[in-house]
VOBA-1610 file (N, C-alpha, C; in pm, whole numbers, padded with zeros to 5 digits, always signed):
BEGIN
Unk-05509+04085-01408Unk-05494+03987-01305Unk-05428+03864-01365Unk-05340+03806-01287Unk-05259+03716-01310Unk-05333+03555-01288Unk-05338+03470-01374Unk-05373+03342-01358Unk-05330+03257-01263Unk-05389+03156-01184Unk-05322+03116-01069Unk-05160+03007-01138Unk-05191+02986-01292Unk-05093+02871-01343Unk-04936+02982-01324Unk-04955+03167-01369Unk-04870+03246-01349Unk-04849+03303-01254Unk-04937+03287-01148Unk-04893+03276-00998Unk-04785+03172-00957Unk-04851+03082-01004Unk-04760+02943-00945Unk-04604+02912-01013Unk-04580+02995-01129Unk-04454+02988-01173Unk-04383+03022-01133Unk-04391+03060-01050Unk-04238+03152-00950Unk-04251+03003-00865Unk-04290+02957-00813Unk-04287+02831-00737Unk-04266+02712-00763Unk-04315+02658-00899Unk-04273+02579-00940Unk-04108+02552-00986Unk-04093+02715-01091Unk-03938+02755-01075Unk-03826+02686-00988Unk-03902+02740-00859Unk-03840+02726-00730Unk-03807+02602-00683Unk-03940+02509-00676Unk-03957+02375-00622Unk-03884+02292-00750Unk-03805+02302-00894Unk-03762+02269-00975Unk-03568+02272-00966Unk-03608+02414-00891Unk-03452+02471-00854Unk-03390+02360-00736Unk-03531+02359-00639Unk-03461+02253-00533Unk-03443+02136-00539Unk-03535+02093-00606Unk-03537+01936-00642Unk-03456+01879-00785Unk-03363+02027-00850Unk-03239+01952-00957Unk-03112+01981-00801Unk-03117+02094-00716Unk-02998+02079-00626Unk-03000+01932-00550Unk-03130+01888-00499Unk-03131+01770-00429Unk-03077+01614-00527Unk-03096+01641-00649Unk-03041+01518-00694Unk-02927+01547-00777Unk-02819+01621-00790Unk-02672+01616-00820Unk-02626+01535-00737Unk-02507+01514-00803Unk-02401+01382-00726Unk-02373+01444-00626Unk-02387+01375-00492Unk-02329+01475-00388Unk-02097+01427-00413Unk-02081+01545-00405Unk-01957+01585-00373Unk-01875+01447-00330Unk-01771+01417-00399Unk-01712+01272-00342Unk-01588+01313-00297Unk-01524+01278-00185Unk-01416+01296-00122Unk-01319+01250-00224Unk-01218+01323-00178Unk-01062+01314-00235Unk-00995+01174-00228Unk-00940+01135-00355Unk-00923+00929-00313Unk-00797+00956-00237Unk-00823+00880-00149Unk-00668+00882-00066Unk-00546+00845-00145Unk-00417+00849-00116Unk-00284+00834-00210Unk-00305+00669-00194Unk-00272+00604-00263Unk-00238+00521-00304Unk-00124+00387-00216Unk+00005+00549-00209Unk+00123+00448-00134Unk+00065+00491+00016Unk-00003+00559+00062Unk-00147+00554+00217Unk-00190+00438+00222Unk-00271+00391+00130Unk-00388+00252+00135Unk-00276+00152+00188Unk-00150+00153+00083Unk-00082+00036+00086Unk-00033+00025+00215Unk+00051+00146+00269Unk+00133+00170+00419Unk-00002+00132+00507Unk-00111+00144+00480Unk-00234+00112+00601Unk-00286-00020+00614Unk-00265-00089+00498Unk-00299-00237+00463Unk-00164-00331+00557Unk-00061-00279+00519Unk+00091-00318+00537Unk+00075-00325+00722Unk+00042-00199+00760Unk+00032-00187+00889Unk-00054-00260+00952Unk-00161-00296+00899Unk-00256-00426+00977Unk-00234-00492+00939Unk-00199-00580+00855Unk-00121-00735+00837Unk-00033-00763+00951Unk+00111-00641+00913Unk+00197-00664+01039Unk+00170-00679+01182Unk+00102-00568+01213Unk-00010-00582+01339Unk-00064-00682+01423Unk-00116-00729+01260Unk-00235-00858+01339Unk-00086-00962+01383Unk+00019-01003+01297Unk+00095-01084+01247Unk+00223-01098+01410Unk+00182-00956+01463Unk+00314-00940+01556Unk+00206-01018+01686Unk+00041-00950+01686Unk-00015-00974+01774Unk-00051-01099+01826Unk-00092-01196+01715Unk-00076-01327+01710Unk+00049-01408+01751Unk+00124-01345+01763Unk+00254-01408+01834Unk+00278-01381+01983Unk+00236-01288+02011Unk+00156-01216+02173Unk+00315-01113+02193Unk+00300-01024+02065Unk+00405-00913+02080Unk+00319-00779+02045Unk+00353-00686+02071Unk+00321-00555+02113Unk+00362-00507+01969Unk+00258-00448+01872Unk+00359-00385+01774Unk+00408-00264+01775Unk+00528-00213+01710Unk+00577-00111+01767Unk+00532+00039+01715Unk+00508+00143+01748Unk+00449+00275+01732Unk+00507+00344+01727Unk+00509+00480+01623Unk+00596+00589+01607Unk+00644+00637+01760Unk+00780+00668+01800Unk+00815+00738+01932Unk+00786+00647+02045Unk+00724+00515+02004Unk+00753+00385+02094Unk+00807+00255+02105Unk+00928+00280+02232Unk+01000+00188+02160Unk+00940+00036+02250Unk+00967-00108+02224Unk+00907-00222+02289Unk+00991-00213+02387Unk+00955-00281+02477Unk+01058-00272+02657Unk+01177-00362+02611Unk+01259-00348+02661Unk+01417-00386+02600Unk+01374-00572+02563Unk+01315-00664+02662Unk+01351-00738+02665Unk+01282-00798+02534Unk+01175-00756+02469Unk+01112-00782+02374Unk+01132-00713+02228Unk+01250-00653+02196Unk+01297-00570+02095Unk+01343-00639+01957Unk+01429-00705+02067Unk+01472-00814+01975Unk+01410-00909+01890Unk+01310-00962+01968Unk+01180-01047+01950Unk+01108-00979+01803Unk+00997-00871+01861Unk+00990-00799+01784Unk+01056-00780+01640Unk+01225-00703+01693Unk+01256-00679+01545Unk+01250-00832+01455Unk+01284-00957+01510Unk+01316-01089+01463Unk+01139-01130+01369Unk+01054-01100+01485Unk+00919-01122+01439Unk+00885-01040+01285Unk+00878-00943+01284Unk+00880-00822+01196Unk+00985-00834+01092Unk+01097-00861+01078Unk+01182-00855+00954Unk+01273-00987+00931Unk+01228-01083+00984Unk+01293-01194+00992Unk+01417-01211+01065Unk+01456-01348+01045Unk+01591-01344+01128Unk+01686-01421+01012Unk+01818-01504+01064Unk+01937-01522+01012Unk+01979-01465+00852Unk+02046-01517+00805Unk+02091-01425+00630Unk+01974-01396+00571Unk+01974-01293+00493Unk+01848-01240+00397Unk+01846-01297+00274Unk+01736-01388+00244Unk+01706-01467+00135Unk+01697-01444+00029Unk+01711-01255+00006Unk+01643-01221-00139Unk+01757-01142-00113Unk+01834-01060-00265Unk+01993-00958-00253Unk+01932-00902-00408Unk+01938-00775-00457Unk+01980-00711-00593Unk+02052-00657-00580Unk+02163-00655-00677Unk+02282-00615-00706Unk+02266-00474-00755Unk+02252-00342-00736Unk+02264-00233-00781Unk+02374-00175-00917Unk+02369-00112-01007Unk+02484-00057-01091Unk+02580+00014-01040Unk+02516+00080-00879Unk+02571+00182-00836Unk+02703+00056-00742Unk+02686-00030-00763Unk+02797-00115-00623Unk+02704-00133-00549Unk+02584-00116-00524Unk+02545-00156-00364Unk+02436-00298-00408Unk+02464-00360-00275Unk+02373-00483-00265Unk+02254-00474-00156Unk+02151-00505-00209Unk+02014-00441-00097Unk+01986-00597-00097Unk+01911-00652+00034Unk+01870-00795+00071Unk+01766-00726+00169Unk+01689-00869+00159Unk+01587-00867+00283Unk+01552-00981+00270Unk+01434-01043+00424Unk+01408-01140+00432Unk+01281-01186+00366Unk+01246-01313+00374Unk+01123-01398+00338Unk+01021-01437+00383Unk+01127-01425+00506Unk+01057-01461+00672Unk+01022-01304+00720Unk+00928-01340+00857Unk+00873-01204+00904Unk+00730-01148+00887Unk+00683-01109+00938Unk+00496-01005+00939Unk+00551-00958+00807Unk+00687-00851+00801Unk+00663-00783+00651Unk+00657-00833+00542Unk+00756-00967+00545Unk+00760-01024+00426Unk+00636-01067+00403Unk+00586-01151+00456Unk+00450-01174+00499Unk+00332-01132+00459Unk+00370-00995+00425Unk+00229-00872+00428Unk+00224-00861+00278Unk+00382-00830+00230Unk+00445-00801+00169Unk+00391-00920+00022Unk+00397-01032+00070Unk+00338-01201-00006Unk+00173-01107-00022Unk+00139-01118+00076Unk-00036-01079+00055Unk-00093-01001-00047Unk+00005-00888-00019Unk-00050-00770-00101Unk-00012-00783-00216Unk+00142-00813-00256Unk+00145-00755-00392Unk+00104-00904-00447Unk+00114-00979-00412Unk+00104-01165-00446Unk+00234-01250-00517Unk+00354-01135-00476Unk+00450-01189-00533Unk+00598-01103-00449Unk+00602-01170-00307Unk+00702-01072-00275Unk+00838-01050-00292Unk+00885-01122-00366Unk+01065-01188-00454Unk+01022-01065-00581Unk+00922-01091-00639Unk+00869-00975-00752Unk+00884-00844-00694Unk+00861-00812-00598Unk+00816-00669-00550Unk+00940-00664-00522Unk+01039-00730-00423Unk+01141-00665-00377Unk+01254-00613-00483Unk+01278-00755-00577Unk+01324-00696-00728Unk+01267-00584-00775Unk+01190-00568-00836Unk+01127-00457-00894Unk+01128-00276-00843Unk+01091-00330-00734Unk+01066-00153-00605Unk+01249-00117-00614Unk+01317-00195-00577Unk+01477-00161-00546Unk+01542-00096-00671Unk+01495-00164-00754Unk+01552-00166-00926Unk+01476-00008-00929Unk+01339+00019-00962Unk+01294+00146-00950Unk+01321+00287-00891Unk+01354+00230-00731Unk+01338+00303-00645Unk+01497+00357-00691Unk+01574+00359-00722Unk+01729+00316-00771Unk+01736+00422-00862Unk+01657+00439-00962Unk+01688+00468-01138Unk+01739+00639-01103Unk+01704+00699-01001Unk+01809+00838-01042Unk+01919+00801-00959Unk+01974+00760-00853Unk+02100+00688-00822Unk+02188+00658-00919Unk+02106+00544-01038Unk+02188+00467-01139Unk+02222+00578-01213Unk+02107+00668-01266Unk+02154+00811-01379Unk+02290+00863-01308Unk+02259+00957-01175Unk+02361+00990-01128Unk+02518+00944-01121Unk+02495+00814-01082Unk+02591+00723-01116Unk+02675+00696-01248Unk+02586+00690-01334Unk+02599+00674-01495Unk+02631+00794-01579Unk+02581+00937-01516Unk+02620+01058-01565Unk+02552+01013-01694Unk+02421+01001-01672Unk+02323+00966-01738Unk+02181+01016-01730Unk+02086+01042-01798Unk+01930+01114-01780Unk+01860+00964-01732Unk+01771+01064-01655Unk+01683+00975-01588Unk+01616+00870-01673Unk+01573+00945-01817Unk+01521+00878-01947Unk+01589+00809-02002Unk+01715+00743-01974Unk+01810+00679-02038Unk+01827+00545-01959Unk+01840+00596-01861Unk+01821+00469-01744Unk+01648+00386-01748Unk+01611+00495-01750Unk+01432+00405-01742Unk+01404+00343-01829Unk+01467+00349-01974Unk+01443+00281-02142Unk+01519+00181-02064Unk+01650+00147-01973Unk+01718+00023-01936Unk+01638-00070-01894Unk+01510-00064-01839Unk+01452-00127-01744Unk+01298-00131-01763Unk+01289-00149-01830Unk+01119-00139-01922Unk+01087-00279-01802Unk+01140-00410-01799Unk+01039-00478-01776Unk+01047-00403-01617Unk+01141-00432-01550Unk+01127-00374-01412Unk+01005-00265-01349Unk+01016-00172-01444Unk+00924-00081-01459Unk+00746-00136-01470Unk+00772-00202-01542Unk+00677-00282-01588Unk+00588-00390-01460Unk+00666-00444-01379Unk+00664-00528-01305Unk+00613-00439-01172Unk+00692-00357-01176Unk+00634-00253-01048Unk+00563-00187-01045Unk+00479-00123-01167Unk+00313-00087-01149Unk+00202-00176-01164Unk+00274-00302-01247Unk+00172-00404-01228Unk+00117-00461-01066Unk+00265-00431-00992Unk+00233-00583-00904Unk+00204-00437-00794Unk+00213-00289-00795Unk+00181-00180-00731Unk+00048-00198-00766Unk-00040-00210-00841Unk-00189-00182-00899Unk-00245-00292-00785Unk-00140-00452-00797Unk-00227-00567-00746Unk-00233-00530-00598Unk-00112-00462-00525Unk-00131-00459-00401Unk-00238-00354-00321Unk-00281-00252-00428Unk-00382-00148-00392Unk-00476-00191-00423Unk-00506-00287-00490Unk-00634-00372-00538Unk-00675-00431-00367Unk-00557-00515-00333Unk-00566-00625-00220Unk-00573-00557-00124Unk-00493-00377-00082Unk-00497-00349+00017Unk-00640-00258+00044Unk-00707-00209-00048Unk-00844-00182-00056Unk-00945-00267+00003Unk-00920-00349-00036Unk-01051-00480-00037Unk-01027-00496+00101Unk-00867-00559+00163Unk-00822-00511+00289Unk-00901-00423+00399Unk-00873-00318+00378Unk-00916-00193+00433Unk-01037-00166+00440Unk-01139-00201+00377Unk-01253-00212+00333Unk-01335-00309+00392Unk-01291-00456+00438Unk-01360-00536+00458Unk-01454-00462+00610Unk-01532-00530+00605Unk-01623-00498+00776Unk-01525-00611+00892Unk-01454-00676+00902Unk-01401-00753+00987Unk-01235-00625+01021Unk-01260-00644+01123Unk-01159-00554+01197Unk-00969-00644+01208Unk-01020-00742+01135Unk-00883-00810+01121Unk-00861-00903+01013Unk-00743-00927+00930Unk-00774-00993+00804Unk-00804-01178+00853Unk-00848-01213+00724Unk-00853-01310+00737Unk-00749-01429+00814Unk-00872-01559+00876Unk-00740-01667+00966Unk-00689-01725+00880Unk-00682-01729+00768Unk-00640-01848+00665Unk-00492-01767+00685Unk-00405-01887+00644Unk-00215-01857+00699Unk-00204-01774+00579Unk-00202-01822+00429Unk-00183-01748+00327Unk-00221-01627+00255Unk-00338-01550+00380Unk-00367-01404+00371Unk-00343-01310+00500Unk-00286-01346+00620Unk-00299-01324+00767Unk-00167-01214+00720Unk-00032-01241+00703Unk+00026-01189+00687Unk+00120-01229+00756Unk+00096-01363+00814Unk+00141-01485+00899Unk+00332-01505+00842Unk+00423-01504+00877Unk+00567-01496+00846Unk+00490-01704+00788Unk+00618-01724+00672Unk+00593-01865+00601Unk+00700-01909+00714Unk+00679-02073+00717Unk+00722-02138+00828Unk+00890-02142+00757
//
């Protein structure tokens, strides 16, 4: 005859088995991409930025009613000459504005948007320039160390900002002008 302590080992076993399954880490979801957070952060800045002006922002496959398009696009990407230009190797000149929700968003997130636009263009560029150069991709990227440099830094700061962003419990960013995503006067 079996002791009740070797009775009870099949149970204890058991109640040991369930109670190491009950305290493992439960399972953590997949981190979302990165250039996601940012495009989602980007998108409520602009948002709030168009809404506060009492414009409609615009939606994939929707376009604003004619008379407000203009408005819109002016609100959203600024208006007259584009304040910022990089000169490409390839011949081409890329500009954008200062003014605008994007630029705007654009200031918030990365905390330096003259930085970002330099930097992303220069990057975004480097197999263009190879191609161009009849050159390896690795030859062009040793060209541009700081650029490079500048654009995962100030990429890290804006997923930092667009997290915290995204994250907050307030369904809209802050009223202060210099985080709203507010176009600079």
């Amino acid at each position: 005859m079996r002791s009740p302590f070797e009775r009870g080992r099949p149970w204890l076993l058991l109640a040991a088995l369930f109670l190491a399954a009950g305290c493992t880490a439960p399972q953590s979801s997949p981190r979302p991409d990165p250039d996601d957070v940012i495009k989602a952060a980007t998108q409520r800045l602009t948002d709030h930025c168009l809404t506060r002006q009492g414009l409609v922002p615009p939606r994939p496959g929707q376009s604003p009613p004619p008379e407000q398009q203009q408005k819109v696009s002016a609100a959203l990407f600024g208006t007259g000459p584009a304040q910022l230009s990089v000169s490409l190797p390839t011949g081409y000149v890329v500009r954008t504005h200062t003014d605008g929700c994007l630029a705007a968003a654009q200031q918030r997130l990365y905390g330096d948007q003259p930085g970002w636009f330099r930097a992303s263009v220069v990057v975004n560029n480097l197999k263009p320039e190879a191609d161009h150069n009849h050159q390896s991709l690795a030859e062009v990227r040793a060209r541009h160390p700081a650029e490079i440099t500048d654009f995962e830094r100030l990429r890290a700061h804006a997923l930092s900002q667009a997290t915290a962003l995204l994250n907050s419990p307030s369904t809209s960013p802050s009223t202060s002008p210099s985080t709203t995503g507010e176009p600079s006067p």
